[in-house]
Every structure is written in structure tokens, then in C-alpha cells.
C-alpha positions in Angstrom: 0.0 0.0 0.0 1.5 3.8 -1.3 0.5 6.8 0.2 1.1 9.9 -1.4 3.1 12.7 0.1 -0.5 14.7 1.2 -1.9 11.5 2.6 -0.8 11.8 6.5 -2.4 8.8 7.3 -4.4 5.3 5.5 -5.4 2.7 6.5 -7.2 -0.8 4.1 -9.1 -3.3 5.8 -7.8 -2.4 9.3 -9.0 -5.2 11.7 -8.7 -6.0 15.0 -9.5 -9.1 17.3 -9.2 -10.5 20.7 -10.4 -14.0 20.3 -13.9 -14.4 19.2 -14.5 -10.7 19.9 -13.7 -8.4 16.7 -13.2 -4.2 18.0 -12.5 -3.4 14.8 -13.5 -4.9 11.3 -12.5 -3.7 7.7 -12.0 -0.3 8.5 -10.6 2.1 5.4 -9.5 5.7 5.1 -7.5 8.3 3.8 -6.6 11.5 6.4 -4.8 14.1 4.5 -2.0 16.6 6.1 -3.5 19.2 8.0 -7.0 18.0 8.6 -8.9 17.8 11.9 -10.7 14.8 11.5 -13.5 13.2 14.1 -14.3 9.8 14.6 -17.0 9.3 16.3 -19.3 6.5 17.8 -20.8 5.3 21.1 -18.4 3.8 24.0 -16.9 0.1 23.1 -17.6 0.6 18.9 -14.1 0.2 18.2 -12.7 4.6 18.2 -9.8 3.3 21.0 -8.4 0.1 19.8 -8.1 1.6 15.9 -6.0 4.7 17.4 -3.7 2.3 19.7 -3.0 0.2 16.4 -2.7 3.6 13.9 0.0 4.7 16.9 1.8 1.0 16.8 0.6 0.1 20.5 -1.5 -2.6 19.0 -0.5 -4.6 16.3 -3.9 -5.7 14.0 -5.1 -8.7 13.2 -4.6 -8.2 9.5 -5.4 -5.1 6.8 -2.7 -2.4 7.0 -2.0 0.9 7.6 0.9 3.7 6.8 1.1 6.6 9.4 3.6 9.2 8.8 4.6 6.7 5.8 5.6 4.2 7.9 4.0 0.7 8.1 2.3 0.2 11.5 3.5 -3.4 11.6 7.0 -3.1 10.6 7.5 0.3 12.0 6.0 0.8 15.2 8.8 2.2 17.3 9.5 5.2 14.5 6.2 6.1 14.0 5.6 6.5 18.1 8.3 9.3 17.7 6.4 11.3 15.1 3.3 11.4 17.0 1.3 12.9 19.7 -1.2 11.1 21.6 -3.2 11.9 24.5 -4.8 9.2 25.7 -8.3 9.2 27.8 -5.9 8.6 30.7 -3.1 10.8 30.0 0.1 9.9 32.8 0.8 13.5 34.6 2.7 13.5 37.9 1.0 15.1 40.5 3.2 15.7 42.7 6.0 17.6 39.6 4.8 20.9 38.8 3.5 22.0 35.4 6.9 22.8 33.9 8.9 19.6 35.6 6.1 17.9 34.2 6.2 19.3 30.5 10.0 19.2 30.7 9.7 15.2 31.9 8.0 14.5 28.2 10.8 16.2 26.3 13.4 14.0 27.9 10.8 11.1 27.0 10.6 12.0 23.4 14.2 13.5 22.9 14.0 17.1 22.8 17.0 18.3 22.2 18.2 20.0 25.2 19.3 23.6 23.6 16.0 23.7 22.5 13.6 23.0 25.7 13.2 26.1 27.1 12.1 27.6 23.4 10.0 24.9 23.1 8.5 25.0 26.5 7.7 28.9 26.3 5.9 28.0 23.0 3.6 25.5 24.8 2.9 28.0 27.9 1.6 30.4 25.2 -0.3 28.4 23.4 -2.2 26.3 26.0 -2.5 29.7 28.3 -0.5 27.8 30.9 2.1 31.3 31.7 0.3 32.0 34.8 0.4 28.6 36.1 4.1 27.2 35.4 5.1 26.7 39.4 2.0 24.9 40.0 2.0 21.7 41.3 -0.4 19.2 38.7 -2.5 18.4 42.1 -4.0 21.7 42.2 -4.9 21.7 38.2 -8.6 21.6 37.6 -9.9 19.1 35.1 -9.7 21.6 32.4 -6.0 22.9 32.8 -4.5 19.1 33.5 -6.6 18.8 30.0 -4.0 21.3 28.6 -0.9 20.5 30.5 -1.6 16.7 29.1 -1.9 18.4 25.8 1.1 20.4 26.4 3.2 17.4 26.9 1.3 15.2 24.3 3.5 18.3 21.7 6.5 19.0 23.4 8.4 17.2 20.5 6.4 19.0 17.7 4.9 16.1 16.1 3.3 16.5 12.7 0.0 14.0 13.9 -2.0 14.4 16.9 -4.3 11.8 18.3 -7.0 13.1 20.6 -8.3 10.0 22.4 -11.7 11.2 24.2 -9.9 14.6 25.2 -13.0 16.3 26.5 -14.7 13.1 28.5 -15.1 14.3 32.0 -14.7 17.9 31.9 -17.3 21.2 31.7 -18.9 22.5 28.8 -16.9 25.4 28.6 -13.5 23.8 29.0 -14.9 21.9 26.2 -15.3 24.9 23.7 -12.0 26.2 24.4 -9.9 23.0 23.9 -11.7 22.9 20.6 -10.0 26.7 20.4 -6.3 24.9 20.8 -7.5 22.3 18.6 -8.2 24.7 15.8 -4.9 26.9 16.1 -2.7 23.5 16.3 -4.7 22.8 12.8 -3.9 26.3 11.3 0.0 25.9 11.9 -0.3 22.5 10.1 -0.7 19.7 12.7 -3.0 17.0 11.4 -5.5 16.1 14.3 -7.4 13.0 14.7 -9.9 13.1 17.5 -12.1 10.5 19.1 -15.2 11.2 20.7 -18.7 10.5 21.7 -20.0 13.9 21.8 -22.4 14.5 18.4 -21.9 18.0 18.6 -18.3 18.0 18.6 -18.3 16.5 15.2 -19.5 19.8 13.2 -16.2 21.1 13.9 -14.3 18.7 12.6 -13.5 18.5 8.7 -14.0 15.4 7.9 -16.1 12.8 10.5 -16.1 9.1 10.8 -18.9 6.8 12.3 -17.9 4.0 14.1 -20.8 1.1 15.3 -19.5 -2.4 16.5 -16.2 -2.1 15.0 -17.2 -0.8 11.8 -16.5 2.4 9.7 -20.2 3.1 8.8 -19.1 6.9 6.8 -16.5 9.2 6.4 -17.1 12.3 5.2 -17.4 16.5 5.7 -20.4 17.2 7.9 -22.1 18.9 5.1 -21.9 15.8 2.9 -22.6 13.2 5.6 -26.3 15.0 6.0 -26.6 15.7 2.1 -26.4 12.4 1.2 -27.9 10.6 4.4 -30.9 12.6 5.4 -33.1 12.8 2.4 -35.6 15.3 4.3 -36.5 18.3 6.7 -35.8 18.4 10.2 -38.6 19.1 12.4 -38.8 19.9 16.3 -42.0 19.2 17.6 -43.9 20.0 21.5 -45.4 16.6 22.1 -47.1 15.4 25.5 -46.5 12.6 26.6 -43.4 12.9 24.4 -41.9 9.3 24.8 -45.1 7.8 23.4 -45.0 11.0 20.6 -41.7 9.8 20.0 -42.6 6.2 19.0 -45.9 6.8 17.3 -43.5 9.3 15.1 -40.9 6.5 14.7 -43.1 4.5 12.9 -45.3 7.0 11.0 -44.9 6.7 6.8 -43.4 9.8 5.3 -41.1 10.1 8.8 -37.6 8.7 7.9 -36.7 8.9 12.0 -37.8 10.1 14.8 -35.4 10.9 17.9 -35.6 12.9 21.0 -34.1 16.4 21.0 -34.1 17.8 24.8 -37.7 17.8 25.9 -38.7 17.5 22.2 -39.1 15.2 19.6 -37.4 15.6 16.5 -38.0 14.0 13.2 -36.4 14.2 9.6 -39.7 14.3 7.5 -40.1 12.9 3.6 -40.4 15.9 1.3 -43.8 16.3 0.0 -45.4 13.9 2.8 -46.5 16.3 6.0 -47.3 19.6 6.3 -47.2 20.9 9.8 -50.6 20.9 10.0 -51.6 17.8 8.7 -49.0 16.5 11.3 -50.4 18.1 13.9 -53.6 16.9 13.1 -52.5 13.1 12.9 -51.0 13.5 16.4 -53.6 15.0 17.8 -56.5 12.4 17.0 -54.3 10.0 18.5 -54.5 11.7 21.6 -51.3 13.6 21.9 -51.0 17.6 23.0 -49.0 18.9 20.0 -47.2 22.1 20.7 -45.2 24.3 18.6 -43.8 22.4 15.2 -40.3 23.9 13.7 -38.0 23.2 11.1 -34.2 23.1 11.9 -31.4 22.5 10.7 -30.3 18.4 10.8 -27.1 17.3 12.7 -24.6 15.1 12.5 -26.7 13.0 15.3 -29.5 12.6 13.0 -27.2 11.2 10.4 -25.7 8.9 13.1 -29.4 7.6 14.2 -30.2 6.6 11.0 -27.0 5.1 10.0 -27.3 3.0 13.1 -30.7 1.7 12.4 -30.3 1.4 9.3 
């Protein structure tokens, strides 16, 4: 298997088993340099164990993969040098402070030692860590141990960076701003590949992956993952009681799915089938309160539901 000089990462037929149990079946894809790519899919579909092999912690089963143009099989111990990976479990020291700790990983990964202290000051700036250099890891919130852990994950300037579940476990906001670093790693030309569960995280990705019991269900933008998926309008409607509005949607012709959205239902409605009215009307003579009915823009979770149960 070739990859060209764009291609940062590919991977044919990747597959992964541990006895009768397969994590990860057949998967195949192309991530080019520079892109921040999401791959997405529900705890245990197969997201950890096909970033462990892509980083040459686990060998696969068979298939193949080239990261950095190296061979994952043949080549593990290189490509674990060109890499960054933070891990769900990223290994900080809690009792070294921020900068023993950052300056612990560039001994790990060979930083050459006239160049540390630049290369430290860079990190500082970039994960906002300038204020809290001298502080012991202990006293980090979940947020800032998020960006040390990034920190160190970059301290040798690696040209790939795997996310592994790097917002699980932390506050909304934190969330939106380590999609921030994310973003500016991306515009000085590190290629990120990030694992997650959250839906909404995936719209700000370039290109997204669906994982479901080990298999690669699409990969594509976000625009073109709802184009050629979801062959309708979204609608959010006001239902009481909404579980059972929920269900009797779900199996209603003219409704491709039905999902809910908050404390609303949410469906992706055949063109030409409903009217809001005529809707309305249906739900109401089956003894529902219908409330307000809106179209909205689909999401990436809509495409993911109907993948799923499809």
C-alpha cells in the first residue's frame, strides 16, 4: 500500500480481534495533512483500539495501515516518535509541577536539550498555561491538567496528533475552548485526529467518521454526511406525553426517523409527505398535545441515528 506525500495517514481493511471478539472490522481511510478529522461513535464501537494500532501500541489482526509513511507493523517504534497522543488517561505526575512535568516528556521524546526552554515557552503560550508554570499538577482543575496533558502530548512538535476522548469528563466550557487549541494547532499545520462521543463535537471537525460495532459506517465532511444521508427536513415538535409522541412518530410513513431532542421530539420528515398541519392533526387524533412544530437544521446525530438503524 502507497500513500502519497499529502496522505498523512491510510489505513485498508484495518481489523482487530481479541479471540472471538472483533473491536475493529475492515476499517478504510485516507486522512490528508493538516485536517482535523473526528471519529465518532458510542463507548466500546471500536474509536480506542483503531487509534492504539494507527500509533503501533496494538498490532492488527490483519489489513494495513501507513502513518507518517511508515508501516504500523513493521514500523511501530518510528512512528511512536512522530506522533502525539493523548490518551483518555493521559500519565501526569501530581506531585512535579506544570513545567517539571512538560520538561519530563521532552526528555521522553528526545527534545534536544538547547531547544527545551524555546519549546517550552511556546507551549505555555499556546495552552494559556504562563500563569500557572510553578503549580503543582494536584492543584490543576480538570480543564487545565486537559492542557498540560496536551502540552506534553506536543512537546516534540509532532506533525499528527491523536485526541483520544480529550473532552470526557470535563465542563462544557472547557470543552469549547480545547476545541480553540484544537483549531490553532490545525492552522500551523498539525494534522488532528480526535475520538469522541460527543455528536456535537463532530461539526467542527472536517471530515467525521462513524464508528458502530467495530465498523467504519461513513466518512465524510459534515455537510456531505447530512446531504447524502438525510433525504428530508428536520422538524422539532412540542409533544405530550413525548416518549409515546416519539414512538408513534418513529413508525409513522413519510417520517424517515424520529429521535428525542431535549424535551422535544425531533423528526427528519419525507419531502412532500406532511405539512405541519396535517402532522399536527395526525398526532392530535391519537391523543397527543402537540405544541409548537419547527423546522431546523439536521445534525450530524441525526445522520448517526439513521446510520445506526439502518
Amino acid at each position: 500500500m502507497e500513500a502519497d506525500s499529502s496522505t498523512i495517514i491510510s489505513t485498508r481493511d484495518l481489523t482487530k480481534r481479541f479471540g472471538d471478539f472483533t473491536a475493529v472490522d475492515g476499517v478504510t481511510f485516507e486522512v490528508q495533512r493538516g485536517e482535523v478529522v473526528g471519529y465518532l461513535g458510542p463507548n466500546g464501537s471500536g474509536k480506542t483500539t483503531t487509534i492504539r494500532m494507527l500509533c503501533g501500541l496494538l498490532r492488527p489482526t490483519s489489513g494495513s495501515a501507513q502513518v507518517v509513511g511508515l508501516d504500523i507493523a513493521k514500523h511501530a517504534d518510528q512512528i511512536k516518535g512522530q506522533i502525539g497522543y493523548m490518551s483518555q488517561k493521559f500519565a501526569l505526575y501530581d506531585d512535579l509541577t506544570v513545567r517539571e512535568n512538560l520538561e519530563f516528556y521532552a526528555g521522553v521524546y528526545d527534545v534536544q536539550e538547547s531547544q527545551i526552554k524555546s519549546r517550552l515557552d511556546e507551549i505555555y503560550h499556546l495552552a494559556g498555561l504562563e500563569e500557572r508554570i510553578n503549580a503543582r499538577t494536584v492543584t490543576l482543575s480538570g480543564g487545565w491538567r486537559q492542557r498540560l496533558a496536551l502540552g506534553c502530548a506536543l512537546v516534540h512538535h509532532p506533525p499528527l496528533l491523536f485526541l483520544d476522548e480529550p473532552t470526557s469528563g470535563v465542563d462544557p466550557v472547557a470543552r469549547r475552548e480545547f476545541w480553540d487549541l484544537i483549531y490553532q494547532l490545525a492552522d500551523t499545520g498539525t494534522t488532528v485526529f480526535v475520538t469522541t462521543h460527543y455528536m456535537d463535537e463532530a461539526e467542527h471537525c472536517g471530515r467525521v467518521g462513524f464508528m458502530l460495532d467495530g465498523q467504519l459506517l461513513a466518512f465524510d465532511t459534515p455537510h456531505d454526511l447530512k446531504k447524502h444521508h438525510l433525504k428530508g427536513a428536520a422538524w422539532t415538535l412540542g409533544l405530550d406525553p413525548l416518549l409515546e409522541g416519539v414512538e408513534i412518530l418513529s413508525k409513522t410513513p413519510g417520517i424517515v426517523q424520529a429521535r428525542l431532542n431535549g424535551d422535544q421530539a425531533q423528526a427528519i420528515i419525507v419531502p412532500g409527505e406532511w405539512t405541519p398541519e396535517t402532522l399536527a392533526s395526525m398526532l392530535t387524533s391519537r391523543g397527543l398535545s402537540v405544541g409548537e412544530i419547527k423546522t431546523v437544521e439536521p445534525t450530524l446525530e441525526d445522520v448517526f441515528t439513521l446510520l445506526a438503524h439502518g
